[in-house]
C-alpha positions in Angstrom: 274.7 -36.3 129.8 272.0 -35.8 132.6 271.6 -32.3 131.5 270.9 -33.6 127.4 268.7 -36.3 128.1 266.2 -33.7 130.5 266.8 -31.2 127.9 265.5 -33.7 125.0 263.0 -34.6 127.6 261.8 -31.2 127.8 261.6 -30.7 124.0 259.6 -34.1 123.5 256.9 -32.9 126.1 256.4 -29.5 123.8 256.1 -31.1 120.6 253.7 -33.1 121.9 251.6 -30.6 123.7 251.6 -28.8 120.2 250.4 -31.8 118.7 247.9 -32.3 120.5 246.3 -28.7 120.4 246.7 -28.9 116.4 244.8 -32.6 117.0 242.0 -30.6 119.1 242.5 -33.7 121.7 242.2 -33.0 125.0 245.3 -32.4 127.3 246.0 -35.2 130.2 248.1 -32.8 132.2 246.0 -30.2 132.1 244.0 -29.6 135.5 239.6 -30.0 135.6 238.2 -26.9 135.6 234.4 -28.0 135.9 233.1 -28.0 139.4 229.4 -28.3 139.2 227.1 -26.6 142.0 224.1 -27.5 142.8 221.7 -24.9 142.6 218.3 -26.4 143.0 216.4 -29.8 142.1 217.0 -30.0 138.7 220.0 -27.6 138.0 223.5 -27.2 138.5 226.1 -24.3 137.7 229.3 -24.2 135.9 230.8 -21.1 137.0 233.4 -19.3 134.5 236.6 -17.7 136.2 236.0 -13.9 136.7 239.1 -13.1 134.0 239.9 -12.2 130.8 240.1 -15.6 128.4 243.7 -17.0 128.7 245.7 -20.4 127.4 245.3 -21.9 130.8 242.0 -21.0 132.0 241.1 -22.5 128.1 238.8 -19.2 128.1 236.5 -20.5 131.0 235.5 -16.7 131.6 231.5 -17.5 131.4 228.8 -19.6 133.5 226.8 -22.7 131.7 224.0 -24.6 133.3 223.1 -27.8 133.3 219.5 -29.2 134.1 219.2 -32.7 134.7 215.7 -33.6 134.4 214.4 -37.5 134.3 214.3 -38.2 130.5 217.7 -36.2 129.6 220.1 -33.1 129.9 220.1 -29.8 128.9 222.9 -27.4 128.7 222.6 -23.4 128.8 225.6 -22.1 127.0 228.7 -24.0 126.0 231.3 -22.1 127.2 234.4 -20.8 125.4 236.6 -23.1 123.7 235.7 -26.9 123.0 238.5 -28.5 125.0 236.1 -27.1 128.1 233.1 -28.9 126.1 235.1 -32.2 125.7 235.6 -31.8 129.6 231.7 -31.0 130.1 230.5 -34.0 128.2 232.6 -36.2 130.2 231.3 -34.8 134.0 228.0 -35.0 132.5 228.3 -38.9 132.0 229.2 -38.8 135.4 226.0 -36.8 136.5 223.3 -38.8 134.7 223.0 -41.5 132.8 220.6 -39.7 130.3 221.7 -38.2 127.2 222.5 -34.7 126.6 219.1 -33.3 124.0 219.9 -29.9 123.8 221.8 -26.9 124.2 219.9 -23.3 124.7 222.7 -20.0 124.0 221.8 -17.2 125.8 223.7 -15.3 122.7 226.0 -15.9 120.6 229.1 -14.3 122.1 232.4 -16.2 121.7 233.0 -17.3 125.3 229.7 -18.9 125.3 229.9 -21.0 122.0 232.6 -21.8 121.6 232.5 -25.5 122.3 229.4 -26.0 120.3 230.9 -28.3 117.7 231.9 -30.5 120.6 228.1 -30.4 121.7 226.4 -30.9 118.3 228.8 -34.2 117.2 227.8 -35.6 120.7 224.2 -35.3 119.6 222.6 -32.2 121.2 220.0 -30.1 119.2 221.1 -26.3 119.7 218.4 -23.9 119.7 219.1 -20.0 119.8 217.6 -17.1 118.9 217.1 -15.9 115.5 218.3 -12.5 115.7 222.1 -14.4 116.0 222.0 -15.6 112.3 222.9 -11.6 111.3 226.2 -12.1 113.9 227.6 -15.5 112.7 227.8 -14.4 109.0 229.5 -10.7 109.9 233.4 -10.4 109.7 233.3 -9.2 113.3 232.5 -13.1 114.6 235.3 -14.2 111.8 237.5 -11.6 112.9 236.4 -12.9 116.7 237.6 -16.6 116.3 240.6 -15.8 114.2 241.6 -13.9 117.1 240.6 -16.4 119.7 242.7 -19.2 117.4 246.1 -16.7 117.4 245.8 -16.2 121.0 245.3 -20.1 122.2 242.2 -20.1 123.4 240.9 -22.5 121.5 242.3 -25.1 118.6 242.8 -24.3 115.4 239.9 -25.9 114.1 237.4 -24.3 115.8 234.2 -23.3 113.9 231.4 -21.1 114.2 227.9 -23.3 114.4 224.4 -22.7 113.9 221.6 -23.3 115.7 219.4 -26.4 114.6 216.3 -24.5 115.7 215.8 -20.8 115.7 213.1 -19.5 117.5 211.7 -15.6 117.8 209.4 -15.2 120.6 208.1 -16.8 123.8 208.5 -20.4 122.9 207.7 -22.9 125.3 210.2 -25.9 125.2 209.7 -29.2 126.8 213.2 -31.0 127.2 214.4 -33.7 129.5 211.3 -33.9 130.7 211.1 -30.5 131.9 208.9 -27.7 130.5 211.0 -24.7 129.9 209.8 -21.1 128.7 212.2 -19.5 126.1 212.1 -15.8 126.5 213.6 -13.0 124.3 214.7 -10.3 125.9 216.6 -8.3 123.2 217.9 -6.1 121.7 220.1 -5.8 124.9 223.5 -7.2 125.5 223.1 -8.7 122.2 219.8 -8.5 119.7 219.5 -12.5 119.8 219.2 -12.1 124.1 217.6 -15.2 125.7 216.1 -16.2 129.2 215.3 -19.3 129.9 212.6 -20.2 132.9 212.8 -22.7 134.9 209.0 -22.5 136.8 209.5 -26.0 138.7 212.7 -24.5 140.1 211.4 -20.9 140.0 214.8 -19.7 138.2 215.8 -17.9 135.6 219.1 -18.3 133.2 219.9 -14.3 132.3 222.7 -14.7 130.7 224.7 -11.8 130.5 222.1 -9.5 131.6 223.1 -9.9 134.8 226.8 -9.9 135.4 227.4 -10.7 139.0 229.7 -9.9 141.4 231.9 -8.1 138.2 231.6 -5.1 136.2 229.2 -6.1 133.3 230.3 -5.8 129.7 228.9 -3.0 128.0 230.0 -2.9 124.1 227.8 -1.4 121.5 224.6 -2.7 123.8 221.4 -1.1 123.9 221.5 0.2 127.6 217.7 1.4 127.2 216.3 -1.7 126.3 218.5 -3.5 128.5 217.0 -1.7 131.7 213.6 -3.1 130.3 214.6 -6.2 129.9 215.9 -6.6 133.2 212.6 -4.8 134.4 211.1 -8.3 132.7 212.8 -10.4 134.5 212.3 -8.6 137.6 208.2 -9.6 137.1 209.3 -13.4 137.4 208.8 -15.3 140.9 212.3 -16.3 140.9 214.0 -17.6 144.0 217.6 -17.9 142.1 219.2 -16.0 139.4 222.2 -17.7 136.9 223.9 -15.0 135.7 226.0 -14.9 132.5 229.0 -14.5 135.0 229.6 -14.7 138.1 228.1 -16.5 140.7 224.2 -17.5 141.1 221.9 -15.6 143.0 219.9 -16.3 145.9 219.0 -12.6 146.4 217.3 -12.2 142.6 216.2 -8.7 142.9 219.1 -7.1 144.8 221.4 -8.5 141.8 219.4 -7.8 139.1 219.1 -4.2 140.5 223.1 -4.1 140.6 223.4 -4.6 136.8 220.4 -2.1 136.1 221.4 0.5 138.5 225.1 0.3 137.2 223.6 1.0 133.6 221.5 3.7 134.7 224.3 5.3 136.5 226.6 5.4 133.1 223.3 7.0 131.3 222.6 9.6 133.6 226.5 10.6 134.1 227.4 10.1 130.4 224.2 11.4 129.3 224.4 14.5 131.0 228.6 14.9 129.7 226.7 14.2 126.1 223.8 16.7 126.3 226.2 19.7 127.9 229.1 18.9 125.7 231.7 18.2 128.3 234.9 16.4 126.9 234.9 12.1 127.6 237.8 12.5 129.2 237.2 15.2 131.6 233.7 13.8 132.2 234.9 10.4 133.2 237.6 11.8 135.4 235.0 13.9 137.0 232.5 10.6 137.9 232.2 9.4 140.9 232.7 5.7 139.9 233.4 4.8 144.0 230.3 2.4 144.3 231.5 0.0 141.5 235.1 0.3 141.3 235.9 -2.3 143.9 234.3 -5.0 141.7 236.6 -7.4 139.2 237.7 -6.0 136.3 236.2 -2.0 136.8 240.1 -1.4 135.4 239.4 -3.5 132.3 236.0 -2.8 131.2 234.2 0.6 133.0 235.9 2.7 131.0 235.0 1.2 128.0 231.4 0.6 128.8 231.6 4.3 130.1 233.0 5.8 126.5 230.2 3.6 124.5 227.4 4.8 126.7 228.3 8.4 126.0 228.8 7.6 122.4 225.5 6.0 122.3 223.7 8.9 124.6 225.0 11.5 121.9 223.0 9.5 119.3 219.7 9.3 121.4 217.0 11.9 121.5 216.3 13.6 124.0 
């Protein structure tokens, strides 16, 4: 009898947990994930789990910021799945007593928006950049979430959501009583890249120019113009660094240097397979990938990254 009551127990606590993802309310028994660092006087980092997106890490795989200034809050990025931004708005009503006015995306990647509906109901104005609007309305960001919804990583309600402001070019920003400095710096990563300045804190949100600590995720990026861009950032007093994963940096020009030396590397070595016509396969096997492959997820993603920048190199003129 023991046994059937534990057994109908058991059942009881599934059905509910399902009926609570299908509700998009948040989950009691599930752990905090949010520990905020504090970075410098007005800014604090949320730093994603150096992974691939999973049910139980609720696809915290990316950083977000938070900067606390003395008339409100302001987020940079939202993370990946809105349970996580439920979880956010409730540490940050434990961090200020201000409201939250807006939320800056680096891009518009999944694991960095998707808790944005979360944001915008609780009041935040989201500003991005305009080159997104092309990304939001392809099937590749449908075809992104529907994915992301069949896996569990977020609830089935989930939506893609637009910017309120759209801006293209440097665009100062005054927020919480901060002044910020909005700065493009794609076509990179993604054509809609942002950096945000913080002068008063001399740092700089790169989003995921900079992957720290982890091999950086290539895709169909423009490597060339994501060497400038890093070049940019690289003219920038900055004492700290937020990367787009991983944790921040205190040494800001030895970790820029790591994600623009590791992008050089896979366009000389892949450029050179390209231009003398040696097979991918054979040209990959014959790298000497020994400086990076130590770092999280080299097995998951170098390759890749490596086969799209000799894809891309085949395209570019000499």
């Amino acid at each position: 009898m023991s046994h059937l009551i534990e057994s109908l127990a058991r059942r009881l606590q599934a059905l509910l947990l399902v009926a609570s993802l299908l509700a998009g309310a948040p989950l009691a028994a599930q752990p905090a994930l949010l520990k905020p660092q504090r970075l410098s006087e007005h800014v604090w980092l949320l730093e994603g789990q150096s992974a691939l997106g999973s049910r139980e890490n609720r696809n915290y795989i990316s950083n977000a910021g938070l900067i606390i200034g003395p008339e409100g809050v302001v987020l940079v990025d939202a993370l990946g799945s809105p349970a996580l931004a439920r979880e956010l708005l409730a540490l940050i009503k434990t961090m200020s007593d201000k409201p939250l006015t807006h939320v800056i995306l680096t891009h518009y990647h999944a694991d960095h928006v998707y808790g944005l509906q979360v944001l915008k109901a609780a009041g935040a104005t989201i500003v991005a950049h305009q080159a997104a609007r092309e990304y939001l309305q392809s099937d590749t960001a449908a075809q992104r979430l529907q994915a992301s919804k069949e896996q569990g990583l977020v609830e089935t309600q989930t939506r893609l959501v637009p910017a309120d402001r759209w801006i293209d070019g440097d665009t100062p920003l005054r927020a919480a009583g901060l002044d910020l400095q909005l700065m493009p710096v794609g076509p990179a990563h993604t054509p809609e890249d942002l950096a945000i300045w913080l002068a008063s804190d001399k740092l700089i949100f790169a989003g995921d120019l900079v992957f720290r600590g982890r091999v950086p995720f290539v895709g169909q990026a423009d490597s060339r113009r994501w060497i400038a861009s890093l070049d940019r950032l690289l003219t920038r007093p900055a004492a700290i660094v937020v990367p787009g994963h991983g944790p921040a940096s205190t040494d800001a020009l030895q970790d820029l240097l790591l994600t623009r030396d590791y992008l050089a590397y896979l366009r000389a070595t892949m450029g050179r397979a390209a231009r003398e016509m040696t097979p991918f396969d054979e040209a990959y096997a014959a790298t000497d990938w020994s400086r990076y492959e130590a770092l999280p997820l080299f097995k998951v993603a170098n390759r890749m990254n490596a086969y799209n920048t000799y894809l891309l190199m085949e395209q570019e003129k000499p």
